[in-house]
PDB file with SEQRES, HELIX, SHEET and CRYST1 records, atoms N, CA, C and O in Angstrom:
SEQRES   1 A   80  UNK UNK UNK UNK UNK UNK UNK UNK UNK UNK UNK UNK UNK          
SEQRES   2 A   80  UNK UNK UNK UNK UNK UNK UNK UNK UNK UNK UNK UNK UNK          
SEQRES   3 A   80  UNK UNK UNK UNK UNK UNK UNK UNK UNK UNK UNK UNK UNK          
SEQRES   4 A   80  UNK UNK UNK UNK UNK UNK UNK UNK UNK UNK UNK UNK UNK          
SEQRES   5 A   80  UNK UNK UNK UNK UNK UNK UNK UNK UNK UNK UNK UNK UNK          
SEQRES   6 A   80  UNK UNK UNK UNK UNK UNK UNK UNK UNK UNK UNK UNK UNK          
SEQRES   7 A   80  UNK UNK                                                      
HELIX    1 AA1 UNK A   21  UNK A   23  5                                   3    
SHEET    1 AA1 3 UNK A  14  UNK A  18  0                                        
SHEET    2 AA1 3 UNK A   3  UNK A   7 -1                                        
SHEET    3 AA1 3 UNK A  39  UNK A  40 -1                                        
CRYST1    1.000    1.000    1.000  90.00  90.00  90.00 P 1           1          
ATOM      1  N   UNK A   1       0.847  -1.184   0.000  1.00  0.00           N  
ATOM      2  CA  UNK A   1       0.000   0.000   0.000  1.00  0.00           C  
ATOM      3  C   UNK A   1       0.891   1.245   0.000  1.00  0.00           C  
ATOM      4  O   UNK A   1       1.959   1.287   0.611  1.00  0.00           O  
ATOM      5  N   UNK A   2       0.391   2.258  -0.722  1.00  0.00           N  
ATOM      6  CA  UNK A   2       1.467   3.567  -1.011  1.00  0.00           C  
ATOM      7  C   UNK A   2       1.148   4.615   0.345  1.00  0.00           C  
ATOM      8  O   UNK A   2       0.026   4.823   0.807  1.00  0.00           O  
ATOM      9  N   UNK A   3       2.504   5.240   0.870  1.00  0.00           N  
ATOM     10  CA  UNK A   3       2.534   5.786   1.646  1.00  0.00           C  
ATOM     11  C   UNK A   3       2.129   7.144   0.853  1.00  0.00           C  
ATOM     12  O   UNK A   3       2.609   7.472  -0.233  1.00  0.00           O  
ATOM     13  N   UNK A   4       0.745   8.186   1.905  1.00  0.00           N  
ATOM     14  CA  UNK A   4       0.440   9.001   1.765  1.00  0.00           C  
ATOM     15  C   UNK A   4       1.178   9.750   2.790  1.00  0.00           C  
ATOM     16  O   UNK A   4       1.500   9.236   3.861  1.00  0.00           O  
ATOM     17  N   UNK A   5       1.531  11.337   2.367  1.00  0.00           N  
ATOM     18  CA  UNK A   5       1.871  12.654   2.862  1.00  0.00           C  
ATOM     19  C   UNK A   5       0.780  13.804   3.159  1.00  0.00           C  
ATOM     20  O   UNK A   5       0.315  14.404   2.190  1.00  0.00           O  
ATOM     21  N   UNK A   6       0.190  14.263   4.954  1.00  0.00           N  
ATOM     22  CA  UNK A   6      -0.616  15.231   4.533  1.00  0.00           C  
ATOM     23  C   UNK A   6       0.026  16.019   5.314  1.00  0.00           C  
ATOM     24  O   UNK A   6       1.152  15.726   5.718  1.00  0.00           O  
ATOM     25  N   UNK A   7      -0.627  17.207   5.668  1.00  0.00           N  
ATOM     26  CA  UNK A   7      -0.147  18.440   6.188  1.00  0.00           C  
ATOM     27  C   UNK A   7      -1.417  19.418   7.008  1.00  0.00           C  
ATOM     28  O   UNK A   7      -2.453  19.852   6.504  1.00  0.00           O  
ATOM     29  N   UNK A   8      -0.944  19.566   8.355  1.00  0.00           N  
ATOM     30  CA  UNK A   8      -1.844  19.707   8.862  1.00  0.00           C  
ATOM     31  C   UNK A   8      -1.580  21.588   8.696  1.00  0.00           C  
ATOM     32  O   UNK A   8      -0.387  21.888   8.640  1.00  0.00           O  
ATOM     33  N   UNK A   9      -2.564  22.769   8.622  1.00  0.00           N  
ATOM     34  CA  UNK A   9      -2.195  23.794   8.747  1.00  0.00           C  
ATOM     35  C   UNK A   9      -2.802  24.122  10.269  1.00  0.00           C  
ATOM     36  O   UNK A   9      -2.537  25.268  10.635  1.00  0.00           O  
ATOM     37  N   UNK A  10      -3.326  23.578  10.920  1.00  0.00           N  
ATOM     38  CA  UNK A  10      -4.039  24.475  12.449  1.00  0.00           C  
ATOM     39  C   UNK A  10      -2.163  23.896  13.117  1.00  0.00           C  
ATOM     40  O   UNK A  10      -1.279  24.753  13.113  1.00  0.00           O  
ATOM     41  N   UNK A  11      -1.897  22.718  13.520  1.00  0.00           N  
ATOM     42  CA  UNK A  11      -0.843  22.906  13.982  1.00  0.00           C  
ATOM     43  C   UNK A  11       0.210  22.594  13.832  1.00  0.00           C  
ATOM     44  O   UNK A  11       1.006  22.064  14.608  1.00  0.00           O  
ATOM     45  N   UNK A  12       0.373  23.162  11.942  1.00  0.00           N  
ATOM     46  CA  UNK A  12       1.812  22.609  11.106  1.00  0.00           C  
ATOM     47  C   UNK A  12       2.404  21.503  11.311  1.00  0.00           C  
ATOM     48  O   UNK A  12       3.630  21.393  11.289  1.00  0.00           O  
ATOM     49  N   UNK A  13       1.491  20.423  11.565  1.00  0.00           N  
ATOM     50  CA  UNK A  13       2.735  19.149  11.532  1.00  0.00           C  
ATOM     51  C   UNK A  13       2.343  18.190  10.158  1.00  0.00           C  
ATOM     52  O   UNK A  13       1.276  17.878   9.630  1.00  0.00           O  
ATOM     53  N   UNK A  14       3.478  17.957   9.930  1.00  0.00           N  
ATOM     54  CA  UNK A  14       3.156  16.893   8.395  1.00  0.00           C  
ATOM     55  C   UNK A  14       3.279  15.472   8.939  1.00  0.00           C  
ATOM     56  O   UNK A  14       3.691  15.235  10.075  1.00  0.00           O  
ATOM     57  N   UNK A  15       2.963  14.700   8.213  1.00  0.00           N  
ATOM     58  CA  UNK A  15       2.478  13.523   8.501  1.00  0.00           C  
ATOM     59  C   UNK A  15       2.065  12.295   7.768  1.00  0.00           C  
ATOM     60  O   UNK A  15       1.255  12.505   6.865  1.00  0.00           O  
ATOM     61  N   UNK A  16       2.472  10.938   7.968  1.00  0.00           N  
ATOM     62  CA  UNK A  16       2.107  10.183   6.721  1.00  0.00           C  
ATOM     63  C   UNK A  16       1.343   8.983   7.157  1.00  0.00           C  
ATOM     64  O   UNK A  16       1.525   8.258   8.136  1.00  0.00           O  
ATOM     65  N   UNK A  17       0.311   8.924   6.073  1.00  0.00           N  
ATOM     66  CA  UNK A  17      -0.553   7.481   6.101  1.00  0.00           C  
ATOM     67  C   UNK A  17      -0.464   6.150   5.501  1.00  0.00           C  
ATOM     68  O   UNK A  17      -0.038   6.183   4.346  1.00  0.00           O  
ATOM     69  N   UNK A  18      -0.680   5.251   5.852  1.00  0.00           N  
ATOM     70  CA  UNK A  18      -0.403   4.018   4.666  1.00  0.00           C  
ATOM     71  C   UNK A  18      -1.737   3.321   4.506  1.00  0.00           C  
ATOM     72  O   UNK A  18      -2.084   2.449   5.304  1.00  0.00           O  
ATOM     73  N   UNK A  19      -2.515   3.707   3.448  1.00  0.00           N  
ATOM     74  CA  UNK A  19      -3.483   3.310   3.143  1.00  0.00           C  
ATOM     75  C   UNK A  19      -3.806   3.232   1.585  1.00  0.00           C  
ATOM     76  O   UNK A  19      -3.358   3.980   0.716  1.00  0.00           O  
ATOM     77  N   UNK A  20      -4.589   2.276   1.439  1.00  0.00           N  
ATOM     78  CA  UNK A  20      -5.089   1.971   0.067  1.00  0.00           C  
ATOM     79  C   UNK A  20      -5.238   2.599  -0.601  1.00  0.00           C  
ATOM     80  O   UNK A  20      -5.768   3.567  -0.056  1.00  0.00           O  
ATOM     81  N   UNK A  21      -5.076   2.832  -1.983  1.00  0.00           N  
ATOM     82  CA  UNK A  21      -5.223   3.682  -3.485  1.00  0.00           C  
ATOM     83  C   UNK A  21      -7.243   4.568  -3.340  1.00  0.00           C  
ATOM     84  O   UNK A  21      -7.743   5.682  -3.496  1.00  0.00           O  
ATOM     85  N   UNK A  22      -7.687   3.214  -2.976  1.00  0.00           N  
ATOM     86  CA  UNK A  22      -9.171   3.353  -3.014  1.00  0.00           C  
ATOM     87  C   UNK A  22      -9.608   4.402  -1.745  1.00  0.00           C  
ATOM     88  O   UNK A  22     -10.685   4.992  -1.655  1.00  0.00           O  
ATOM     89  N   UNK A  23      -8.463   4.465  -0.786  1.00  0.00           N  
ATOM     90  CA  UNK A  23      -8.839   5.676  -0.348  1.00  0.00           C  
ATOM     91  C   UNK A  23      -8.309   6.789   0.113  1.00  0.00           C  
ATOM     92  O   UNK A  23      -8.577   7.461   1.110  1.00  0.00           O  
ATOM     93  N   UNK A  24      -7.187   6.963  -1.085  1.00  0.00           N  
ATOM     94  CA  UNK A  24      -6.227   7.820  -1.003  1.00  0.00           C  
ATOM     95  C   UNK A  24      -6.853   9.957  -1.060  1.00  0.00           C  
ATOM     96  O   UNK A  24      -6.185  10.989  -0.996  1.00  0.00           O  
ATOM     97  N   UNK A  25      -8.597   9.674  -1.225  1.00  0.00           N  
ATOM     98  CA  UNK A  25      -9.322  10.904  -1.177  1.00  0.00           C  
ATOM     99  C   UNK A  25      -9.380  11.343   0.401  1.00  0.00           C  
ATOM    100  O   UNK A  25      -8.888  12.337   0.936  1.00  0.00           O  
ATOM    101  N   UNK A  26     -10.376   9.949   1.136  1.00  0.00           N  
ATOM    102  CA  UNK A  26     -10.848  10.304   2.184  1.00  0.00           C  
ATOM    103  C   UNK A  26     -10.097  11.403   3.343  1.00  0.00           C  
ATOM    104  O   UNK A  26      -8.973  11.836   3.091  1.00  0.00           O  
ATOM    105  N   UNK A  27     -10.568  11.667   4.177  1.00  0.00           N  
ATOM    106  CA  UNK A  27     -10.376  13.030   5.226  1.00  0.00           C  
ATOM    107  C   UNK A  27      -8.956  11.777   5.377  1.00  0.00           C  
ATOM    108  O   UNK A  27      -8.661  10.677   4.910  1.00  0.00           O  
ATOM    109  N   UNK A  28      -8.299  12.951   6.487  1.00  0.00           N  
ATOM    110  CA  UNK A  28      -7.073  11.685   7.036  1.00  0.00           C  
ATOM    111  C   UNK A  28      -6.706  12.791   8.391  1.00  0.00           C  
ATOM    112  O   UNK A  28      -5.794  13.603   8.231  1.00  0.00           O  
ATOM    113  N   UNK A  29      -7.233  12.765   9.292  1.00  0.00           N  
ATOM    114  CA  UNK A  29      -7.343  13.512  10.718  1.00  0.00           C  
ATOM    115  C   UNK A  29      -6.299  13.864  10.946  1.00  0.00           C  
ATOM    116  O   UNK A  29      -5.675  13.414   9.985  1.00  0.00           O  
ATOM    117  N   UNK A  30      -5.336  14.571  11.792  1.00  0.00           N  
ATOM    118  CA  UNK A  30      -3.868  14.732  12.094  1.00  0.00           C  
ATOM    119  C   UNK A  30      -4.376  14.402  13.678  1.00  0.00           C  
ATOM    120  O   UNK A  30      -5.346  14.737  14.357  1.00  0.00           O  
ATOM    121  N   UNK A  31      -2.788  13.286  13.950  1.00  0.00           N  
ATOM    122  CA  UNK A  31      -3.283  12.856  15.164  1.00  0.00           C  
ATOM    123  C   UNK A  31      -2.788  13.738  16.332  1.00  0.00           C  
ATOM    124  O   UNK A  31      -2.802  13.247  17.461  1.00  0.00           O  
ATOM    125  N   UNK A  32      -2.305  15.137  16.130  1.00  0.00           N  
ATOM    126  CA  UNK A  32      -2.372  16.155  16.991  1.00  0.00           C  
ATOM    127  C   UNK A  32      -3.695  16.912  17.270  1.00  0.00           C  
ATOM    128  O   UNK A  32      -3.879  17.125  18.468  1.00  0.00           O  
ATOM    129  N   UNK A  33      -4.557  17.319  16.521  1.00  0.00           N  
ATOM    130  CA  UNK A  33      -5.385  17.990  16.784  1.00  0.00           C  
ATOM    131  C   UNK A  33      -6.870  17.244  16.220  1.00  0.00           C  
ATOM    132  O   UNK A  33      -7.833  17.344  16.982  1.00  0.00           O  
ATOM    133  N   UNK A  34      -7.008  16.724  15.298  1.00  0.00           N  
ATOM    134  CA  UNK A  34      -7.917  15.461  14.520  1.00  0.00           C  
ATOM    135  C   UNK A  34      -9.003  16.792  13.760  1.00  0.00           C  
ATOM    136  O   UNK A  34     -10.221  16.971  13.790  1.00  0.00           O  
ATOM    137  N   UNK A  35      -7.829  17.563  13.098  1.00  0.00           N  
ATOM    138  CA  UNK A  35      -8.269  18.189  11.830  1.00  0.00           C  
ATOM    139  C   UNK A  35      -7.917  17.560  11.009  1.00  0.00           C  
ATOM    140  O   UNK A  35      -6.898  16.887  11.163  1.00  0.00           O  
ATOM    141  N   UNK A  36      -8.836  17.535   9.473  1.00  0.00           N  
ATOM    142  CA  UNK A  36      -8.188  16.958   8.535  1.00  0.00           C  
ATOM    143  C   UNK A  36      -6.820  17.707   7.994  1.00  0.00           C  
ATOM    144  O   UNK A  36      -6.555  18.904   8.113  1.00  0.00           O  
ATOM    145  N   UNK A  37      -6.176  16.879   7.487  1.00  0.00           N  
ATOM    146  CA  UNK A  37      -4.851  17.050   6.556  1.00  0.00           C  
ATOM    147  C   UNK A  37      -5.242  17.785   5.306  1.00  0.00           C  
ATOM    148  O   UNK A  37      -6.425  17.949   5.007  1.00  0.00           O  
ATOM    149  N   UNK A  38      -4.124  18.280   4.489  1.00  0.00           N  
ATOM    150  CA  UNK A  38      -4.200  18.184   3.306  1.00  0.00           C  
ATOM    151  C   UNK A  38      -3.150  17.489   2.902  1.00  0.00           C  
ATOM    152  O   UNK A  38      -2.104  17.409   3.546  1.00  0.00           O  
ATOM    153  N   UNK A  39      -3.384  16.897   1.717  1.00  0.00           N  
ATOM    154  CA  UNK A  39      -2.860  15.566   1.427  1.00  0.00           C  
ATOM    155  C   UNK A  39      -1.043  16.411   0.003  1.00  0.00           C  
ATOM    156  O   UNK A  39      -1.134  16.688  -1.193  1.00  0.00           O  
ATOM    157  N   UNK A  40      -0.286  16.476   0.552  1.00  0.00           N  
ATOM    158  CA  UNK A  40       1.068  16.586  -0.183  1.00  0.00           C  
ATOM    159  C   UNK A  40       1.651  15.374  -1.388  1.00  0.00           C  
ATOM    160  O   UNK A  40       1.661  14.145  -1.324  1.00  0.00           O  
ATOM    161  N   UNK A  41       2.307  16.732  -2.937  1.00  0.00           N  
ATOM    162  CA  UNK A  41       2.774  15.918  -3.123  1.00  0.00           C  
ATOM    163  C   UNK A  41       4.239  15.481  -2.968  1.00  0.00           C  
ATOM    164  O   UNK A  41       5.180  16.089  -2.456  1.00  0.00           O  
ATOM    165  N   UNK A  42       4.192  14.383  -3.488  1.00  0.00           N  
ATOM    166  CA  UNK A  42       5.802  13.614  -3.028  1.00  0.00           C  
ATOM    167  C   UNK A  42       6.400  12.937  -4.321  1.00  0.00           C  
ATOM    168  O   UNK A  42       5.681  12.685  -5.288  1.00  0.00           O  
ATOM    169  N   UNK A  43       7.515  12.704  -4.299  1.00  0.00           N  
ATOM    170  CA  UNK A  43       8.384  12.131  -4.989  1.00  0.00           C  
ATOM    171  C   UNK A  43       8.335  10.782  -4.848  1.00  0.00           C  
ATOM    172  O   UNK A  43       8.073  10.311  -3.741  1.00  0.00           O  
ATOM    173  N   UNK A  44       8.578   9.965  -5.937  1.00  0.00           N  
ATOM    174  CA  UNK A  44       8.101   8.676  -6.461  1.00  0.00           C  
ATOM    175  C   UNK A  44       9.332   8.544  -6.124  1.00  0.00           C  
ATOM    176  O   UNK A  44       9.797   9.648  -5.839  1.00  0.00           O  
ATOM    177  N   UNK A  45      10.396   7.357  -5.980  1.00  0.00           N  
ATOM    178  CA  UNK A  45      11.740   6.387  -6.074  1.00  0.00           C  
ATOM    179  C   UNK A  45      10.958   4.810  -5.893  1.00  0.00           C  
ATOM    180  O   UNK A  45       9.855   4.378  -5.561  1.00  0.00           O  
ATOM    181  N   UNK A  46      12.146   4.338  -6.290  1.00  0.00           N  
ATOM    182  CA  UNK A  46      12.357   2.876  -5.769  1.00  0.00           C  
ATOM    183  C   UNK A  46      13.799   2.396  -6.379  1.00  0.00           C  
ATOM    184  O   UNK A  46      14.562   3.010  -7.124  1.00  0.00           O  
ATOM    185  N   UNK A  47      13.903   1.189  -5.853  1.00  0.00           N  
ATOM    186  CA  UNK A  47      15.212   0.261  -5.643  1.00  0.00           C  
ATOM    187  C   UNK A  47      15.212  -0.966  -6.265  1.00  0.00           C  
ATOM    188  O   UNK A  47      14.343  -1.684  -5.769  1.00  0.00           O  
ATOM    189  N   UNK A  48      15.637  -1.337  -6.873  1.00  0.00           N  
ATOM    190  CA  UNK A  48      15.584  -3.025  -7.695  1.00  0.00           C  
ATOM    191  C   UNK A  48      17.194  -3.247  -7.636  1.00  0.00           C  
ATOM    192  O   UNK A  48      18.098  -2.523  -8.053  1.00  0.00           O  
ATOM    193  N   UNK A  49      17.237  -4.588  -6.927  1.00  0.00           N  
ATOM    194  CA  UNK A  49      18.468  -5.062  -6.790  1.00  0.00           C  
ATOM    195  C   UNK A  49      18.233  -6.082  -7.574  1.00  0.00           C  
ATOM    196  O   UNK A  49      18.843  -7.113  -7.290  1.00  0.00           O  
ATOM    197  N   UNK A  50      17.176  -6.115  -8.932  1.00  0.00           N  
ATOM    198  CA  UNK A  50      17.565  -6.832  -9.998  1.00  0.00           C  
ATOM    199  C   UNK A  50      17.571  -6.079 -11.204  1.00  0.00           C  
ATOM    200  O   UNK A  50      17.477  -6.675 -12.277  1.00  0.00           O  
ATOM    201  N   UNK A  51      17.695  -4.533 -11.147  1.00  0.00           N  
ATOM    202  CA  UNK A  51      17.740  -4.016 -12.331  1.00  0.00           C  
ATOM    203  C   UNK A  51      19.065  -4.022 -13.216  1.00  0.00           C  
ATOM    204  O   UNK A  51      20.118  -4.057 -12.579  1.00  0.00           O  
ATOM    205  N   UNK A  52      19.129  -3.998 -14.341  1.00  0.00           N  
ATOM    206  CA  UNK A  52      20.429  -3.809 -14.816  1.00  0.00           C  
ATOM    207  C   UNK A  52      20.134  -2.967 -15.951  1.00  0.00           C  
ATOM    208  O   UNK A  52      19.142  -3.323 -16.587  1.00  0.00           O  
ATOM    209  N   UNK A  53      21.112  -1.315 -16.625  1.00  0.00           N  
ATOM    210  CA  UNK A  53      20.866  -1.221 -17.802  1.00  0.00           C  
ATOM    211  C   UNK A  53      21.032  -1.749 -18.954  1.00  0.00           C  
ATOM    212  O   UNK A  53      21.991  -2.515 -19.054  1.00  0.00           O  
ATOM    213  N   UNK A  54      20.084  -1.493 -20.288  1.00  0.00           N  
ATOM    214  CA  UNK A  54      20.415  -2.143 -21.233  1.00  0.00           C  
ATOM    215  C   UNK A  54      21.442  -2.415 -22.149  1.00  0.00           C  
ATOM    216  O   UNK A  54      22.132  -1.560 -22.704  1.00  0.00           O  
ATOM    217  N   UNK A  55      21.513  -3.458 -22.272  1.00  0.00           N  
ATOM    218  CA  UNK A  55      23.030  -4.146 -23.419  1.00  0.00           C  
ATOM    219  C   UNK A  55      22.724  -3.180 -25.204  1.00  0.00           C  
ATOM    220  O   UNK A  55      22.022  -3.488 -26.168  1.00  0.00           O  
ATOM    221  N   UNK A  56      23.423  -2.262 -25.005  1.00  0.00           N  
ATOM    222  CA  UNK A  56      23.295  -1.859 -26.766  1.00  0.00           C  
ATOM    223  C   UNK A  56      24.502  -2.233 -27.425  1.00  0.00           C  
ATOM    224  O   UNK A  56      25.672  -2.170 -27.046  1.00  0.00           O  
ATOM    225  N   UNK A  57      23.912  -2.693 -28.642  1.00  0.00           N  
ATOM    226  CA  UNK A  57      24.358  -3.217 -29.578  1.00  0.00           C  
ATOM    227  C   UNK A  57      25.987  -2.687 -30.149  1.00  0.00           C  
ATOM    228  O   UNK A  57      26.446  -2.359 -29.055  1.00  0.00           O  
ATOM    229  N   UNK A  58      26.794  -2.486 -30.866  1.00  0.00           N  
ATOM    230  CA  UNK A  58      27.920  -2.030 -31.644  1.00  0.00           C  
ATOM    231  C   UNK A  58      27.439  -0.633 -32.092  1.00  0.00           C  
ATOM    232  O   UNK A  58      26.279  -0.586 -32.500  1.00  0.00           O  
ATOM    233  N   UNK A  59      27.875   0.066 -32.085  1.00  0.00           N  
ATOM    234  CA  UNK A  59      27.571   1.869 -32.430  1.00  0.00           C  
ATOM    235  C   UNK A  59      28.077   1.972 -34.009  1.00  0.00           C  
ATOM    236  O   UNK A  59      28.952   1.161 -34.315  1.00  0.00           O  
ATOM    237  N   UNK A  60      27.559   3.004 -35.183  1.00  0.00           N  
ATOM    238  CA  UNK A  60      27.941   2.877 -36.284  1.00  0.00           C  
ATOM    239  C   UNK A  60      28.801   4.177 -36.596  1.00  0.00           C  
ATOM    240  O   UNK A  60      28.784   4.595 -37.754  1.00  0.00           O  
ATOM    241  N   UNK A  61      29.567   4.855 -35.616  1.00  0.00           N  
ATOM    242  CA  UNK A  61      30.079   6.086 -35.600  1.00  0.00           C  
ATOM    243  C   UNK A  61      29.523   7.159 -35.846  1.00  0.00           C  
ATOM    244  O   UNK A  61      30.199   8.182 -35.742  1.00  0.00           O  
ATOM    245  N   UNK A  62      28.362   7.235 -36.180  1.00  0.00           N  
ATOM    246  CA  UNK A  62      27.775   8.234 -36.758  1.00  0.00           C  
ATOM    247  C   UNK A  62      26.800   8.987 -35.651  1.00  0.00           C  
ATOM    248  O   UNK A  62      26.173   8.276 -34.866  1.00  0.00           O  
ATOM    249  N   UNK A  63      26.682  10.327 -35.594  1.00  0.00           N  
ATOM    250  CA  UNK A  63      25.997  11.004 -34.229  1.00  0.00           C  
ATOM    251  C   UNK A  63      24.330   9.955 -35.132  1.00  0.00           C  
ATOM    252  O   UNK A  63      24.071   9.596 -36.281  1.00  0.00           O  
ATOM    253  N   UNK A  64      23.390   9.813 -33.315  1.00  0.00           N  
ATOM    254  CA  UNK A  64      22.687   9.145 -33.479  1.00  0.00           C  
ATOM    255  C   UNK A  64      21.242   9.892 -34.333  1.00  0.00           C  
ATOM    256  O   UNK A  64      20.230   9.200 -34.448  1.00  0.00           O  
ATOM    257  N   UNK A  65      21.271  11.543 -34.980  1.00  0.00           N  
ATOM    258  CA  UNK A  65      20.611  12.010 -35.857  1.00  0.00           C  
ATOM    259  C   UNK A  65      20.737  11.530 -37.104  1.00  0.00           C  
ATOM    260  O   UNK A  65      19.914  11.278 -37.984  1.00  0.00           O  
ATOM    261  N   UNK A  66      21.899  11.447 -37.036  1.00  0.00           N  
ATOM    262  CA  UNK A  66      22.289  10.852 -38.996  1.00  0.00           C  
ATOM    263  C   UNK A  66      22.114   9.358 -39.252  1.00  0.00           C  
ATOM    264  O   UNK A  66      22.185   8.897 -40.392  1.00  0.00           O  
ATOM    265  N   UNK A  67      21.956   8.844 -38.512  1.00  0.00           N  
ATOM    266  CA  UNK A  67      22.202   7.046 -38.658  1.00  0.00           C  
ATOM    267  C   UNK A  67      20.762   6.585 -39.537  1.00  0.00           C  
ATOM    268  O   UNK A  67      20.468   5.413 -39.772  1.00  0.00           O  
ATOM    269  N   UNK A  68      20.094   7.571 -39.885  1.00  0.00           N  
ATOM    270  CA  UNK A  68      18.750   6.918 -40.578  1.00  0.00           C  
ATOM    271  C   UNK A  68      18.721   8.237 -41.588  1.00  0.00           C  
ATOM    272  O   UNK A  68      17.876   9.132 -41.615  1.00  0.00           O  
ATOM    273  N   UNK A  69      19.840   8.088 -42.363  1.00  0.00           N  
ATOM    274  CA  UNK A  69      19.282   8.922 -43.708  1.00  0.00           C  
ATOM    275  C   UNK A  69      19.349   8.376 -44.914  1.00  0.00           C  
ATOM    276  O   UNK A  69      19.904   8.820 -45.919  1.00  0.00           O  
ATOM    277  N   UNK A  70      18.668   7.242 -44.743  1.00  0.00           N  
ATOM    278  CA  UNK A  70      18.571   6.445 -46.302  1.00  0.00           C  
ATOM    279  C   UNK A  70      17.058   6.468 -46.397  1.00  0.00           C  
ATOM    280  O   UNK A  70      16.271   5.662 -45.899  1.00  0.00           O  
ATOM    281  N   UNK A  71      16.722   7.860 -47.344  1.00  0.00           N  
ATOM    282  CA  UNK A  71      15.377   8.305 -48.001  1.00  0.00           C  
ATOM    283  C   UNK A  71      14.978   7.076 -48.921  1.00  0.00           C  
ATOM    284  O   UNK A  71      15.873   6.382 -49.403  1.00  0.00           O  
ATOM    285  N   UNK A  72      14.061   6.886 -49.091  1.00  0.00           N  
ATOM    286  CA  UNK A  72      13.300   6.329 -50.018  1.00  0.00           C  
ATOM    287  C   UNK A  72      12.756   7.500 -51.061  1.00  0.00           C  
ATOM    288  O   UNK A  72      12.440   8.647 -50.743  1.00  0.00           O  
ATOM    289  N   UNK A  73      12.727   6.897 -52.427  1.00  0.00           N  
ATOM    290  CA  UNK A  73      11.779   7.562 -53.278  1.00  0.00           C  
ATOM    291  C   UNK A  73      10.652   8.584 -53.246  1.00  0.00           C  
ATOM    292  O   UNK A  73      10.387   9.642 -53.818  1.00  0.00           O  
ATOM    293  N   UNK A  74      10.191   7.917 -52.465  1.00  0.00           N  
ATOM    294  CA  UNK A  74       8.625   9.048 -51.682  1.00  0.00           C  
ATOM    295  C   UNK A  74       9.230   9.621 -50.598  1.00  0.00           C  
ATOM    296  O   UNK A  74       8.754  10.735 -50.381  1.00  0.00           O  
ATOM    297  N   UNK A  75      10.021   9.329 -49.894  1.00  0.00           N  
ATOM    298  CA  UNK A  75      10.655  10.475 -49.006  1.00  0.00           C  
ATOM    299  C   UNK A  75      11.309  11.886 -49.528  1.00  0.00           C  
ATOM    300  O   UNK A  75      11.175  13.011 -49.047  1.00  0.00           O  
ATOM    301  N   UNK A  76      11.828  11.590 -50.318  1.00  0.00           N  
ATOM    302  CA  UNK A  76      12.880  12.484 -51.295  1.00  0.00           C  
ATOM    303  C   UNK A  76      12.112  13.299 -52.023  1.00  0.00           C  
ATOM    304  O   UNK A  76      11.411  12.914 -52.959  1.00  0.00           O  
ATOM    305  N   UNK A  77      12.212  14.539 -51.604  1.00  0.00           N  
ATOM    306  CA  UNK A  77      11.270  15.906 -52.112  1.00  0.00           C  
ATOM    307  C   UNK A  77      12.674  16.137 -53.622  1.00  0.00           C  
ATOM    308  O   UNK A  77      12.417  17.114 -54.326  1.00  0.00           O  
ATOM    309  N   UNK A  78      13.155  15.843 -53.779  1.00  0.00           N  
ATOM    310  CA  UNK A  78      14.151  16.049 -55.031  1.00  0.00           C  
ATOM    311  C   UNK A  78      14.065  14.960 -55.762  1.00  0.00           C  
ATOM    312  O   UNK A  78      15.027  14.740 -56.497  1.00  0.00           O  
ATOM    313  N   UNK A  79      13.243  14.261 -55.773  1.00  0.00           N  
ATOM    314  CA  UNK A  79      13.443  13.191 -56.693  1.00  0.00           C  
ATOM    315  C   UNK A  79      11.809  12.932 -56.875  1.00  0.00           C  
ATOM    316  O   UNK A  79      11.456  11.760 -56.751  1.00  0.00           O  
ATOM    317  N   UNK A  80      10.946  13.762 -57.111  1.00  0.00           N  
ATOM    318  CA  UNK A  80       9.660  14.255 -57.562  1.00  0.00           C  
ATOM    319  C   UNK A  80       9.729  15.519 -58.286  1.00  0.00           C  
ATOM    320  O   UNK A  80       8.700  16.039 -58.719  1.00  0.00           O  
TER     321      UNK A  80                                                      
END                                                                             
């Protein structure tokens, strides 16, 4: 379940919930005063200790704009 961030303004304390997507609307009380929050946003991360980046292939020297300039017939405004 995704950790929610709210923010209380009567007595500035922030604060986080862990509750379901389905009720990531509802009020969410601050347990200093049991006004509702307003709900903050936050920054997404995570961690995979099975990620790896991808294996690319052999490079053709060429900056990677130019590597696809073989026009075709109907591409080619000079050769109409």
């Amino acid at each position: 379940m995704p950790v929610y961030e709210y923010y209380c303004e009567k007595c500035q304390l922030e604060y986080e919930i862990i509750r379901p997507v389905s009720k990531m609307d509802e009020p969410a009380p601050c347990a200093n005063c049991k006004e509702n929050g307003q709900r903050q946003l936050s920054n997404f991360s995570f961690k995979s200790k099975t990620f790896s980046a991808p294996k690319l292939g052999p490079t053709t020297g060429q900056p990677f704009r130019n590597r696809n300039r073989n026009q075709t017939k109907d591409q080619n405004p000079s050769a109409q």
